[in-house]
N, C-alpha and C positions, 0 to 999 in steps of 0.2 A: 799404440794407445787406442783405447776405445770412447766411444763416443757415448753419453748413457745422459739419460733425463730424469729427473725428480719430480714426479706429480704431488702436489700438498693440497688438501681440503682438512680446515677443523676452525674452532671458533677463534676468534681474532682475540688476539691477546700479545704485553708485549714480547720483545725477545724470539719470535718466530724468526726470523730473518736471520739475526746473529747467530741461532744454534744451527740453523742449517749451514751458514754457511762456514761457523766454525767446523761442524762437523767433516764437510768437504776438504776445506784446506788438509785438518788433519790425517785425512786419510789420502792425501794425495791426488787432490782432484781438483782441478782445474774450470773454474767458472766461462762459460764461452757463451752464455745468453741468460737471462733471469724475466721473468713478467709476474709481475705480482698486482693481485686486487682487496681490498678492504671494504665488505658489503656494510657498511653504514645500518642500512634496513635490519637485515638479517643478523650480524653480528659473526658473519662465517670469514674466513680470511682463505685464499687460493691462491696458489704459488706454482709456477713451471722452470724449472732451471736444468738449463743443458750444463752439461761438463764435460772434461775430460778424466779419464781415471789413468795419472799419470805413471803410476807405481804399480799399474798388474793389478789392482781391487775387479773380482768380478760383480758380477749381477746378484747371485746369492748372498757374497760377503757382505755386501753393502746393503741389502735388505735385513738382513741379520743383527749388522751392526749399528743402525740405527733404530732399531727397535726401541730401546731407553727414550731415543730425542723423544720417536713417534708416541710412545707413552705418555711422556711426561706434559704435553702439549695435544693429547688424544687426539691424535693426526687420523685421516685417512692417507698413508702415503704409499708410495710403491715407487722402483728403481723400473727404466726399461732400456733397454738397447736400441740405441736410436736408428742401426743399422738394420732392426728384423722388421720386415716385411709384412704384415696383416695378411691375414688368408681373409679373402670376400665370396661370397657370393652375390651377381649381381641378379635381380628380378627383370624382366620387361613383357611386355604385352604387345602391342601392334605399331606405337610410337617407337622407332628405333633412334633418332637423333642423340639420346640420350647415353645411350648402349655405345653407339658407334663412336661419340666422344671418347670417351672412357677407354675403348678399346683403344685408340687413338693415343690418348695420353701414357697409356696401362705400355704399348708397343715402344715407344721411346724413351722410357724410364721417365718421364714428367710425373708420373703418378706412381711412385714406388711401392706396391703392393701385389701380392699373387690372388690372382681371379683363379677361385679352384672349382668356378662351376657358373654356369646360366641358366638360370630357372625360366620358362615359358608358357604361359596356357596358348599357345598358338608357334606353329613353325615359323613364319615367318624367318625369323635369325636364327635359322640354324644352320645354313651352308654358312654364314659369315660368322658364327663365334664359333662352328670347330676347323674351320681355315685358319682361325688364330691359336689352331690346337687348344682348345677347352672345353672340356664335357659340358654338353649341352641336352637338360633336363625337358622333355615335355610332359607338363603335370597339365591334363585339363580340367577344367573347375564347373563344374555346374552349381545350383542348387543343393540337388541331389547329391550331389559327391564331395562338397565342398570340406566335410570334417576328416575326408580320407586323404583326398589331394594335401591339408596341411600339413598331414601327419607325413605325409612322401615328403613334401618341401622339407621339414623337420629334419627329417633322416636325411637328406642331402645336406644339410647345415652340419646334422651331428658326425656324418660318419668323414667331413671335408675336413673336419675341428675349425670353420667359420668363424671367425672374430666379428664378421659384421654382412650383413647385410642391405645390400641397398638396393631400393626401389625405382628401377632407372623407367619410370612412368609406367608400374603395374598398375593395369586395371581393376585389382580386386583387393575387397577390402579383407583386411586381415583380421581374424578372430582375437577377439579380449585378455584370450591364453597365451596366444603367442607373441600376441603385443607382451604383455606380462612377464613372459620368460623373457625375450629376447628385448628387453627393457635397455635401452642407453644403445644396442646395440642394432640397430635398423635406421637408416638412413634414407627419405622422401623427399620429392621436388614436387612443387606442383605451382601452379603460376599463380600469380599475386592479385588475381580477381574477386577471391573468394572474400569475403559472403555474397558478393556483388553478381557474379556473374558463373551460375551453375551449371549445371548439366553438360550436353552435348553442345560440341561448339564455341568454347567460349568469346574467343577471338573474334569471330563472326562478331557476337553479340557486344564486346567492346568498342566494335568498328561501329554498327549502325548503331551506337551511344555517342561517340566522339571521343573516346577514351584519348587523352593524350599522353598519358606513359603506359607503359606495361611491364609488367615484372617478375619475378619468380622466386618463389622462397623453399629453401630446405631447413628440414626439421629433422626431429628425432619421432619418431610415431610410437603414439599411443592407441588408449584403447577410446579417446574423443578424436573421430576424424582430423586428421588437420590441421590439428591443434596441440600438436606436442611443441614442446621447447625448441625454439628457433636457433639453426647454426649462420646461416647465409640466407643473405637479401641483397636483389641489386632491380636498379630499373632501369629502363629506355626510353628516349623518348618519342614519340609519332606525331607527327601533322597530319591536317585535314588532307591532305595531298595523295598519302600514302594508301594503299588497298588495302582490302581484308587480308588476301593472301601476305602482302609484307608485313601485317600483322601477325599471322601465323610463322613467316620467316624470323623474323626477330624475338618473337616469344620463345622458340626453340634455342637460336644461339643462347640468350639470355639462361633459359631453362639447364644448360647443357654449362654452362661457366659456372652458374650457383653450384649446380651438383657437386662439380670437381672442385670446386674451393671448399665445399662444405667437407667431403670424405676426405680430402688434401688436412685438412685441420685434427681429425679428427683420428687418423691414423697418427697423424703426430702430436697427438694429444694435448693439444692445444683448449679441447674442449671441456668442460666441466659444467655439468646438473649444479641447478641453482633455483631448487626448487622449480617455480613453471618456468623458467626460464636458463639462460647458458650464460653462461662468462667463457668467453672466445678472445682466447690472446693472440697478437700478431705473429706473422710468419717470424722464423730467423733470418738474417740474411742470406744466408745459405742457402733457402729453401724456397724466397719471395719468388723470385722469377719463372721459377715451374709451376709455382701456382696460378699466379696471373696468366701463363699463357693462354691464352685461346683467342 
């Protein structure tokens, strides 16, 4: 039996619930988790339901076959196989904690996806990501070079067939085009200072403030800094007691658990565009305890 999930986004109206799930039953397919939301504001309704396809239905049949429901209730829907694996490419720059997680989790099957590449503008990690056997990209970025280098990143996405990319603490910002193109499909961490606390150092500078949490948030990037639609947020918290340096230790663990929960969701598609904002359903049980680790 295969495992296969049902993504739904369309406007809320009733009878959504019963024809999907009528339609499952009738095709032999077996209900193993459901999370469903009702945006009030908006008027949009989003739905995630695992199953089993008891009877042999593949992936195509069942995209096929419910074409009618998805009409008839002008769905955004789609069938996926909960067993395939997301091809990534990760980004990183000089901060490795982020990279070396991921590697970490990516090794043990905690995070069940294929890394088919590491993009760099600095060596740094590249004895450690092709010990993990993965082509390891050095694009360096200037000013000057900076519309050519995306265009290599690009072709590393396209010729990898990349489902996502994630920015495991790149320092560069990425152009308005490839924000654009690769739209729902780039994944950022960055700590939970901002507006507050800019540039170089932030850590530093929430220490001689007296910052008593600290925290880090992933998103989906746009073409406004930092400010695309939020997947994950967590904090920690600090005493007067603690150093600058334990501040930077902590902001990293912190930094390094959002990431992984945020692309953990979002390969399992859990995630859904809601305007400027996401609707993020819980784990299954199935999957809780790999995500939480770290």
């Amino acid at each position: 039996m295969t495992q296969f999930a049902l993504t739904v986004t369309c406007k809320s109206t009733r009878g959504i619930v019963a024809a999907i799930a009528n339609f499952l039953a009738d095709h032999g397919c077996n209900i193993t988790d459901a999370s469903q939301y009702d945006d009030a504001l908006t008027g949009k309704f989003f739905m995630r339901v695992s199953f089993r396809a008891e009877t042999g239905e593949t992936l195509d049949a069942l995209n096929a076959k419910f074409a009618d429901t998805a009409a008839k209730f002008d769905m955004d829907a789609a069938f996926h196989d909960e067993n395939e694996r997301l091809k990534v490419v990760i980004m990183v720059s000089r901060f490795g904690h982020c990279l070396n997680d991921l590697l970490y989790r990516w090794r043990i099957g905690a995070l069940p996806i294929d890394i088919v590449a590491v993009i760099s503008n600095h060596l740094d990690y590249q004895k450690v990501v092709v010990n993990h056997d993965i082509p390891f990209h050095h694009i360096r970025v200037t000013k000057e070079n900076k519309p050519d280098a995306e265009a290599r990143i690009m072709a590393v996405v396209e010729d990898t067939n990349a489902d996502l990319i994630v920015l495991a603490r790149y320092m560069q910002i990425l152009s308005d085009e490839m924000c654009k193109k690769m739209s729902g499909r780039i994944i950022n961490i960055h700590h939970s200072f901002l507006p507050s606390f800019k540039g170089a150092n932030p850590y530093k500078q929430a220490y001689e403030r007296g910052v008593k949490l600290i925290g880090a948030t992933s998103h989906y990037v746009t073409a406004d800094l930092d400010e695309g639609p939020i997947i994950e947020q967590d904090i920690i918290r600090v005493t007067h007691a603690q150093s600058a340096d334990d501040y930077v230790s902590l902001g990293r663990d912190v930094e390094s658990q959002v990431l992984a929960r945020a692309i953990h969701a979002h390969i399992h598609r859990r995630v859904f565009l809601n305007g400027e904002k996401t609707v993020v359903f819980p784990a299954s049980p199935g999957s809780y305890a790999s995500e939480r680790m770290g």
